[in-house]
Backbone as a printed PyTorch tensor [residue, N CA C, xyz], in Angstrom:
tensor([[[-10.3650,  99.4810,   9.0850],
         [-10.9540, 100.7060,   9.6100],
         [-10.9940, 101.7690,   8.5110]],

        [[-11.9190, 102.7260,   9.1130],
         [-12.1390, 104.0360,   7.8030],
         [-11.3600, 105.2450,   8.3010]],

        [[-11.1490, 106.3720,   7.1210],
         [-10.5290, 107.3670,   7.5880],
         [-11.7420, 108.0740,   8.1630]],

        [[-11.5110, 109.5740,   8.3110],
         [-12.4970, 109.9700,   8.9010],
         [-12.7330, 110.6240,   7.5340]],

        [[-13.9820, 111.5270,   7.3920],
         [-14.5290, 112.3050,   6.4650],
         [-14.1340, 113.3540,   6.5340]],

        [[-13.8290, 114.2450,   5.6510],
         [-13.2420, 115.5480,   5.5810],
         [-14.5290, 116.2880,   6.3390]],

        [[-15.7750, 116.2070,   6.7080],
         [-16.2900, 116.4780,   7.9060],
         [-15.6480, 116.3430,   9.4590]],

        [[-15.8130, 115.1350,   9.4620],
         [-15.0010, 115.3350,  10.8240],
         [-13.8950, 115.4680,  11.0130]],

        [[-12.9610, 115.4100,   9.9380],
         [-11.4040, 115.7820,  10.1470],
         [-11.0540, 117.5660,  10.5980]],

        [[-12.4780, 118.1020,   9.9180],
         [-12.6590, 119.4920,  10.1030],
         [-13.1760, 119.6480,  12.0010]],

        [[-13.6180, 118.8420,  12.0770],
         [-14.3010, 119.2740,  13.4210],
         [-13.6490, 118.8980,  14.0700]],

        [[-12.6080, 117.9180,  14.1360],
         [-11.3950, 117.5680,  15.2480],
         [-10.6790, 118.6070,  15.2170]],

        [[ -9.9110, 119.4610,  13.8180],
         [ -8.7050, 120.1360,  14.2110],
         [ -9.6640, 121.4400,  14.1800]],

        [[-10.8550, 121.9080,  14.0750],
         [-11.2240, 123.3030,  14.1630],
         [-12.0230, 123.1350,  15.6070]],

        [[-12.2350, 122.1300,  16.3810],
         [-13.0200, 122.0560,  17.6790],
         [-12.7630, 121.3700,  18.3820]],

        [[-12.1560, 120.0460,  18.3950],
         [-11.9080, 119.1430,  19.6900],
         [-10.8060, 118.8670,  20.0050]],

        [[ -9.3930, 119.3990,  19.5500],
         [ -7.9270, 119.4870,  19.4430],
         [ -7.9570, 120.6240,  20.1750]],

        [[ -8.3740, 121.7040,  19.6600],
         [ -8.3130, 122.8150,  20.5310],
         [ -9.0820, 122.7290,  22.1840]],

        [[-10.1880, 122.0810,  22.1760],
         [-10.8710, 121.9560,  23.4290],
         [-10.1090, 120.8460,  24.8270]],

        [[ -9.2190, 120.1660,  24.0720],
         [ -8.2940, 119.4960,  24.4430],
         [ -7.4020, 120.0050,  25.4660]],

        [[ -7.0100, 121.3960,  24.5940],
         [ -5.7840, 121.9060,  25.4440],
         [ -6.3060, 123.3200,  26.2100]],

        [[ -7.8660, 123.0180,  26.5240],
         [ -8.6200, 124.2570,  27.3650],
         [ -8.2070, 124.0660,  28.7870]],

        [[ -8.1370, 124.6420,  29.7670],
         [ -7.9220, 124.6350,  30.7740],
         [ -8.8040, 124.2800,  31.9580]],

        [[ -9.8670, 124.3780,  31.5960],
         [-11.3800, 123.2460,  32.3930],
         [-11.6050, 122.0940,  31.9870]],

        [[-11.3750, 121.3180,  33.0300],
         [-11.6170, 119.8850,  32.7260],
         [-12.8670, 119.3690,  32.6270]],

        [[-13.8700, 120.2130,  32.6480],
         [-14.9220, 119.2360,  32.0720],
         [-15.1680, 119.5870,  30.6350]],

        [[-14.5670, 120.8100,  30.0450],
         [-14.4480, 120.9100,  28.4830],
         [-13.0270, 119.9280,  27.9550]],

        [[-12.3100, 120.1680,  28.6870],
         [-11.2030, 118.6790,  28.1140],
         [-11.7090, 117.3200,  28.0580]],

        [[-12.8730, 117.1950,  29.5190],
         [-13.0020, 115.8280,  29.3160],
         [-14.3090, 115.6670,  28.2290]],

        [[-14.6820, 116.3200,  27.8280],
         [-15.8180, 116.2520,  26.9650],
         [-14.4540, 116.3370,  25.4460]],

        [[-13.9190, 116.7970,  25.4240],
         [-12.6800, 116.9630,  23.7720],
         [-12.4570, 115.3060,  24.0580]],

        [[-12.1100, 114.7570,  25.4840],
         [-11.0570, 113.4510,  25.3810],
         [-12.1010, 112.5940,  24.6250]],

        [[-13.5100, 112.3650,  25.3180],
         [-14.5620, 111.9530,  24.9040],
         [-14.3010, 111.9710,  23.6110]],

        [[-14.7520, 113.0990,  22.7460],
         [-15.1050, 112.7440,  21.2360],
         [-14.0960, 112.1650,  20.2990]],

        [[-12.6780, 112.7190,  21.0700],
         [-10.8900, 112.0750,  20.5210],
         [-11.3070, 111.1240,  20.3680]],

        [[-11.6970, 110.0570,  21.8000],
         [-11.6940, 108.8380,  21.5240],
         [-12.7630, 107.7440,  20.5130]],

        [[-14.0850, 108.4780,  20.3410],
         [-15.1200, 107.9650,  19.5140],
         [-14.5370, 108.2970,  18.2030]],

        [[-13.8160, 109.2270,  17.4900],
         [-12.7390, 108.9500,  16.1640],
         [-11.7570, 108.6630,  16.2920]],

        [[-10.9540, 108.3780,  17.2420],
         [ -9.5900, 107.5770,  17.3780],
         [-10.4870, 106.0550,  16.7800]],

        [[-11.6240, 105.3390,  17.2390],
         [-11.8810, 104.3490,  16.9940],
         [-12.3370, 103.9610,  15.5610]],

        [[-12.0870, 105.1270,  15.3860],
         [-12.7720, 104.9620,  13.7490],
         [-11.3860, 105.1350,  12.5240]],

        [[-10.7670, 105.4190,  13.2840],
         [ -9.2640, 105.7060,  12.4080],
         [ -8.2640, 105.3950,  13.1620]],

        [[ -7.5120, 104.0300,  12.6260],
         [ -6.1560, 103.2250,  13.0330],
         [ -5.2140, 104.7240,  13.4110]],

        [[ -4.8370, 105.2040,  12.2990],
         [ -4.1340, 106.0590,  12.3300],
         [ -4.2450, 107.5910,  13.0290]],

        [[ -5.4800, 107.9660,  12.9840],
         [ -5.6630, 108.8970,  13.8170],
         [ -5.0790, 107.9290,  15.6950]],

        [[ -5.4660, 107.2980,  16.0460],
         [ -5.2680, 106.3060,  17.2900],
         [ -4.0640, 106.2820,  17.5150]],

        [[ -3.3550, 106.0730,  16.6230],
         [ -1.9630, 105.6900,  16.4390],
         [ -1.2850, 107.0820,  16.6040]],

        [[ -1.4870, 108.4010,  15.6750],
         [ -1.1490, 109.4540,  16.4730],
         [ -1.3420, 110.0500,  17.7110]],

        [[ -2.5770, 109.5890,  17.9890],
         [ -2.7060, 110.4680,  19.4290],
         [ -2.5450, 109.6550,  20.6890]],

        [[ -2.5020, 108.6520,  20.7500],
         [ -2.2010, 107.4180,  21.8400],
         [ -1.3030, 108.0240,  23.0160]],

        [[ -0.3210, 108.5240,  22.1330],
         [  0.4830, 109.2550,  24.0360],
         [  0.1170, 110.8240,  24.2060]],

        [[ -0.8860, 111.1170,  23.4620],
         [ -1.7610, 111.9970,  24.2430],
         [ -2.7600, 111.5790,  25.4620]],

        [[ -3.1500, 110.1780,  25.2230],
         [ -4.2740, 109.8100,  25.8680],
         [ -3.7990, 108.8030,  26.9760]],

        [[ -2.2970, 108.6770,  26.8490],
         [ -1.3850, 108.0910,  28.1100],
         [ -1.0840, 108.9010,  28.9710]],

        [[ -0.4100, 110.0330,  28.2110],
         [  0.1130, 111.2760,  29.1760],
         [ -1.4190, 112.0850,  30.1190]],

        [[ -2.2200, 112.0280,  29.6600],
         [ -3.7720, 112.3580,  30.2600],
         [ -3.6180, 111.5640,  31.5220]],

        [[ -3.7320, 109.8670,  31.3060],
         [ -3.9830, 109.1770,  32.0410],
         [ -3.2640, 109.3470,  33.1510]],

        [[ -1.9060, 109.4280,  33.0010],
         [ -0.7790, 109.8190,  33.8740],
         [ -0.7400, 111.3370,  34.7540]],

        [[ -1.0880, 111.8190,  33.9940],
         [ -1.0650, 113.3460,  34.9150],
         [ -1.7810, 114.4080,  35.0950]],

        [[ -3.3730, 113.4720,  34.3040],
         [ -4.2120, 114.6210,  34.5570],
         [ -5.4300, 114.5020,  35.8040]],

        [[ -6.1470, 115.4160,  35.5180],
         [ -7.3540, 115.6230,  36.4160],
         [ -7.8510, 113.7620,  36.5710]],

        [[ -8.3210, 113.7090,  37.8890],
         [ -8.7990, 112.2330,  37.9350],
         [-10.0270, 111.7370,  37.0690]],

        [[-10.7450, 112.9340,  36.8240],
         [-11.9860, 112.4580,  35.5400],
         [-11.1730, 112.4300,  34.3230]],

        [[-10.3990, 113.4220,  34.1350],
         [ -9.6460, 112.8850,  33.0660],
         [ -8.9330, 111.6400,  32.5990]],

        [[ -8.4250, 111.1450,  33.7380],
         [ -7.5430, 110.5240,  34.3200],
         [ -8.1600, 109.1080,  33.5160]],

        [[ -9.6430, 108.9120,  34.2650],
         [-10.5410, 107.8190,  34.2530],
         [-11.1390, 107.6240,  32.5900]],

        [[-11.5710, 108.8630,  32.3970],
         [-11.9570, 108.9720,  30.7390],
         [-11.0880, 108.7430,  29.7610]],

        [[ -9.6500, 108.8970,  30.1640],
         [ -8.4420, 108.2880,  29.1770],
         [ -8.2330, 106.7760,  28.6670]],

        [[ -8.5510, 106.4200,  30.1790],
         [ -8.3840, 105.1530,  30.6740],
         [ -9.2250, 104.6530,  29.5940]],

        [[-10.4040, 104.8940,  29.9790],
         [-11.6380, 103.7650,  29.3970],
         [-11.0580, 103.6430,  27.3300]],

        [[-10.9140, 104.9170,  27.0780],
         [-10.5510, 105.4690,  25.8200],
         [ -9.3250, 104.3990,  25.6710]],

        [[ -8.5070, 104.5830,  26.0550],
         [ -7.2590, 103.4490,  26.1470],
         [ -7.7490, 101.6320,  26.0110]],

        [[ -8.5900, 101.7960,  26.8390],
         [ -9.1220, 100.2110,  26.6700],
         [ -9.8720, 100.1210,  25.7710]],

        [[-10.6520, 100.7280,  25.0610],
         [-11.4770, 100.3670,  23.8310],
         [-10.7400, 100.2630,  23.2410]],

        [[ -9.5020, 101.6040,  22.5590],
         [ -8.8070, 101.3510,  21.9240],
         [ -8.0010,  99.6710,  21.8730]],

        [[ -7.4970,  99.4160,  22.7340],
         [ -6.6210,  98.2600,  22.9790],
         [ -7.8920,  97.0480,  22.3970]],

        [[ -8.9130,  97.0790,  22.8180],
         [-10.1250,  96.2160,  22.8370],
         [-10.2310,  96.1200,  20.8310]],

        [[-10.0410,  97.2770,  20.2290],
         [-10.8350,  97.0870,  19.0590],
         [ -9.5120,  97.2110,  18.1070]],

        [[ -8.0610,  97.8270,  18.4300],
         [ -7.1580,  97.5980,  17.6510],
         [ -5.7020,  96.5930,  18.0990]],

        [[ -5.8280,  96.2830,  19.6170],
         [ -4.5710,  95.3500,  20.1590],
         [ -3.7340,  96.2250,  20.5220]],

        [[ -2.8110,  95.8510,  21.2970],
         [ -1.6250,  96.4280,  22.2880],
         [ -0.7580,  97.1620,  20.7670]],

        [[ -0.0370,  98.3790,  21.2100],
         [  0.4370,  99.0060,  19.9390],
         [  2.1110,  98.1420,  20.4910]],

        [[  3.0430,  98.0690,  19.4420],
         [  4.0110,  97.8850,  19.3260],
         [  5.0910,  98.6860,  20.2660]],

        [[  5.0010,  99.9590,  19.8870],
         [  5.6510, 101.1900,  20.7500],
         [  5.0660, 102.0080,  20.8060]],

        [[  5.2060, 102.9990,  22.4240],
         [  4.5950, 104.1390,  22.3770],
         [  5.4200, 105.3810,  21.9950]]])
């Protein structure tokens, strides 16, 4: 896998990290969204944020809930079950 580009490394922590922890869930679920289309592109980005996108699954809004999910299974789909969470 690739890192991300100092483009989008900029646009995760100046726009979709922050939109993350907004308080409307259809701007969170639109942040979980793009998390997960560069989580897939970076082992390690994935690997950090993974029990962000558990703890979602677990206790958030049910669209959230569902959008974690799917995010969780690609992940699992394109890098395998992680070792520990």
């Amino acid at each position: 896998m690739h890192k991300l580009t100092k483009e989008l490394d900029q646009l995760l922590t100046s726009l979709i990290l922050p939109c993350v922890e907004r308080i409307d869930p259809a701007v969170r679920n639109a942040a979980f969204e793009a998390l997960g289309c560069l989580c897939t592109c970076d082992l390690e980005l994935a690997q950090q944020r993974l029990l962000l996108f558990v703890q979602a699954v677990q206790m958030d809004h049910t669209v959230l809930q569902v959008t974690t999910a799917k995010v969780l299974f690609d992940l699992v789909q394109l890098f395998g079950l992680p070792v520990s969470i």
